[in-house]
Backbone as CSV, one residue per row, in Angstrom:
resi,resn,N_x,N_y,N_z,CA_x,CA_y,CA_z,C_x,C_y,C_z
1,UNK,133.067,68.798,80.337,133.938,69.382,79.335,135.133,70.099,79.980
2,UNK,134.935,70.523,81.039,135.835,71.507,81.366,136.709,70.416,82.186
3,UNK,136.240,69.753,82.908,137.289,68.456,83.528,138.055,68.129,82.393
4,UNK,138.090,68.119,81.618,139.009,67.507,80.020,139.896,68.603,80.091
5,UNK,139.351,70.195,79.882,140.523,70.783,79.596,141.348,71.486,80.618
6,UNK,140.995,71.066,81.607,142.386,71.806,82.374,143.238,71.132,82.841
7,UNK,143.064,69.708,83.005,144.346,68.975,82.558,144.908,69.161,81.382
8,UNK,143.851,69.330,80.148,144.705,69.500,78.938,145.723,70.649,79.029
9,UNK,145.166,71.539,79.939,145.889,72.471,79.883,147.584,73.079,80.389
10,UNK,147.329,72.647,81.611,148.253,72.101,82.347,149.496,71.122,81.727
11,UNK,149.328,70.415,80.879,149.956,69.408,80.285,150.386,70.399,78.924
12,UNK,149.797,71.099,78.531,150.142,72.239,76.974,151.451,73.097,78.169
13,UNK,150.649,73.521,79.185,151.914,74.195,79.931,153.004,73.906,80.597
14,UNK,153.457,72.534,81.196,154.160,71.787,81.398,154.787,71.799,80.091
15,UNK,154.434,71.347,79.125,155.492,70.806,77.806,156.204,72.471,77.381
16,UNK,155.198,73.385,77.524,155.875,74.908,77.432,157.039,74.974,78.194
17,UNK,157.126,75.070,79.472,158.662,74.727,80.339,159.377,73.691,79.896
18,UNK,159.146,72.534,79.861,160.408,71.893,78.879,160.957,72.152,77.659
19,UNK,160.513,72.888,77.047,160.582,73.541,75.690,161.695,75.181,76.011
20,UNK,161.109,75.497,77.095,162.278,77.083,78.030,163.562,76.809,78.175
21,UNK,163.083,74.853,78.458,164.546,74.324,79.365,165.583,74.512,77.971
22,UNK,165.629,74.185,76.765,166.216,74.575,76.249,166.743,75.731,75.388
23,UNK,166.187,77.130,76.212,166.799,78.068,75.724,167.324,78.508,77.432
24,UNK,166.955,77.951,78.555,168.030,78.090,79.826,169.627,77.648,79.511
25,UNK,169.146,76.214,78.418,170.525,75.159,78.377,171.433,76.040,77.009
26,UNK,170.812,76.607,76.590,171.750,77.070,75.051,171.693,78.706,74.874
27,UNK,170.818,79.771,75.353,170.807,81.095,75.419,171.997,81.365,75.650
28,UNK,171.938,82.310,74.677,173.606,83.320,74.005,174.214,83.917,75.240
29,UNK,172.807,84.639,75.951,173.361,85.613,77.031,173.027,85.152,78.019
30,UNK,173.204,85.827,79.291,172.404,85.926,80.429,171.058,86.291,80.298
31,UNK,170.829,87.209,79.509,169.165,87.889,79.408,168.553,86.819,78.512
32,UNK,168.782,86.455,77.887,168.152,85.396,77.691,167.890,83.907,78.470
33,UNK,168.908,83.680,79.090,168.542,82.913,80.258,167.309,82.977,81.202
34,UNK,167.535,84.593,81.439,166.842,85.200,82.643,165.529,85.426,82.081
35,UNK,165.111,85.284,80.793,164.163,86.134,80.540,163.260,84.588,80.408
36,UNK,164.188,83.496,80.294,163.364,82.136,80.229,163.067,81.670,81.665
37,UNK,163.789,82.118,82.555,163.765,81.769,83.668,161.991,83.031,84.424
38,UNK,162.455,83.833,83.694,161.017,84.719,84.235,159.449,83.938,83.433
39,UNK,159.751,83.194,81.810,158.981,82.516,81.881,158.395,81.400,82.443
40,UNK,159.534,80.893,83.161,159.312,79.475,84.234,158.063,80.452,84.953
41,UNK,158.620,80.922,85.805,157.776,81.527,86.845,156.236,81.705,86.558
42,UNK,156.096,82.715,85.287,155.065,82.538,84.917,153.961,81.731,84.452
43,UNK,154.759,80.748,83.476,154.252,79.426,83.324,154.123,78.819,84.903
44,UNK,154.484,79.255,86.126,154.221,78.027,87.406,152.647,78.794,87.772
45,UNK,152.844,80.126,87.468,151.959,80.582,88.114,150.200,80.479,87.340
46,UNK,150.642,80.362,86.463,149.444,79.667,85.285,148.936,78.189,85.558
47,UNK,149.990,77.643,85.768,149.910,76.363,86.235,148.931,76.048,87.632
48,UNK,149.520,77.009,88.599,149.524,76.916,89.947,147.671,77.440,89.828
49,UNK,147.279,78.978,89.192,145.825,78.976,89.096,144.942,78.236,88.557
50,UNK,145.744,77.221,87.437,144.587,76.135,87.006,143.674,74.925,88.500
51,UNK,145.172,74.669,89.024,145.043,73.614,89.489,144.241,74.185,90.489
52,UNK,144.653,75.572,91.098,143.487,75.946,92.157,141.950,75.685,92.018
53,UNK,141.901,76.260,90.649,140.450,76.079,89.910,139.853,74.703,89.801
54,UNK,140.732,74.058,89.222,140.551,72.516,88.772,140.387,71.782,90.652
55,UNK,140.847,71.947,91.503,140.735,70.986,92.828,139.790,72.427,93.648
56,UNK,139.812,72.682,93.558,138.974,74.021,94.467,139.905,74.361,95.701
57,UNK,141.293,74.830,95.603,141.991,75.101,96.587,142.450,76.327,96.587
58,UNK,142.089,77.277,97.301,142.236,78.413,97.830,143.625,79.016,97.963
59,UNK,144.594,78.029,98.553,146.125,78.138,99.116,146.565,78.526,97.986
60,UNK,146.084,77.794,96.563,147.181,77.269,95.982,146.981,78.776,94.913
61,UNK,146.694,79.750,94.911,146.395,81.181,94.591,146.921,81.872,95.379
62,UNK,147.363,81.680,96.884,148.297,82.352,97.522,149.450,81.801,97.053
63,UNK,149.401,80.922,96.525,151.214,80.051,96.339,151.669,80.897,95.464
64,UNK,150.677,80.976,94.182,150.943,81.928,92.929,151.285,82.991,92.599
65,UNK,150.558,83.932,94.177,150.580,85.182,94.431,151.966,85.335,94.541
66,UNK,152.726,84.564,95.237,153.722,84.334,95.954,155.198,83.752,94.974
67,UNK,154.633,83.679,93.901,155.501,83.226,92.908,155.779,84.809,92.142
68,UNK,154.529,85.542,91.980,154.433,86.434,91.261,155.960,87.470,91.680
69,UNK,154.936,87.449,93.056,156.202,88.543,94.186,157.507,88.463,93.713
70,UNK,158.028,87.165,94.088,159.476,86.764,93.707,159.807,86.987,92.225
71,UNK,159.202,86.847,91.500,159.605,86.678,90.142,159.475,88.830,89.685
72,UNK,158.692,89.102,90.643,158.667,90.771,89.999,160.220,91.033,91.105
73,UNK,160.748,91.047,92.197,162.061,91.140,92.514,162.950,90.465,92.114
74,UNK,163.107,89.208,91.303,164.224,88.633,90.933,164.869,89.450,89.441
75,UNK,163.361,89.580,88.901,163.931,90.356,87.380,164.108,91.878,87.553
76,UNK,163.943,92.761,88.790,164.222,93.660,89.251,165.846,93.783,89.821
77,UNK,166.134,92.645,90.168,167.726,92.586,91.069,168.462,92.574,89.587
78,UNK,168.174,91.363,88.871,169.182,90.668,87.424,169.213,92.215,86.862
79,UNK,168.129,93.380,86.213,168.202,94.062,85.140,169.077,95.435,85.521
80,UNK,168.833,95.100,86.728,169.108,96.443,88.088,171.154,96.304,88.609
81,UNK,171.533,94.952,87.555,172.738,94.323,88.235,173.772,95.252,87.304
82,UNK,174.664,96.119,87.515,175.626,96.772,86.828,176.108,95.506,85.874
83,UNK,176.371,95.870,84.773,176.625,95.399,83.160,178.519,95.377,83.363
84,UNK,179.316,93.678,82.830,180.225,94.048,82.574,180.740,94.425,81.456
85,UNK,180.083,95.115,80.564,180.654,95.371,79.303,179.725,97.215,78.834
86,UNK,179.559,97.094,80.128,179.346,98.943,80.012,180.344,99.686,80.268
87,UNK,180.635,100.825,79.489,181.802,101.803,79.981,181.240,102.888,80.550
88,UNK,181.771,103.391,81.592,181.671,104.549,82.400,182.403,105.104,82.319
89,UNK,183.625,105.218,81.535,184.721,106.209,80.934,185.534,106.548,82.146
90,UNK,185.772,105.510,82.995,187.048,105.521,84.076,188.835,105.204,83.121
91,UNK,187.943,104.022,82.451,189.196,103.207,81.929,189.576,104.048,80.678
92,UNK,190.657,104.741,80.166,191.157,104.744,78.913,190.974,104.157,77.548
């Protein structure tokens, strides 16, 4: 039973990222871009623990770990990035 569903699963989460791809391709803002792009990540890393589970591979939970990392500093740099449409009351 369980051989059935974690391919099923995997395949529900795969079609989830192609489904992101179009709010990467059409999102209003940047934060919305970014915030689909932080779901990529997550969706890899969901992905990445099935398959560990599903083949019995050890690595592939460090890979994830390793996705996590990046994805907690990337949305740390983007939110952390000075705004061009904030005023700091230099300009008149």
């Amino acid at each position: 039973m369980i051989d059935l569903l974690l391919p099923a699963l995997i395949i529900f989460l795969l079609l989830n990222l192609a489904a992101g791809m179009v709010r990467v391709a059409r999102g209003p803002t940047a934060a919305d871009r970014m915030l689909s792009a932080l779901l990529f990540g997550s969706t890899t890393v969901a992905i990445l623990l099935i398959l560990a589970e599903w083949m019995g591979e050890a690595a592939l939970r460090n890979v994830a770990l390793l996705f996590v990392m990046l994805a907690a500093i990337v949305s740390l740099a983007f939110f952390g990035m000075p705004r061009d449409d904030a005023d700091d009351g230099d300009e008149p």
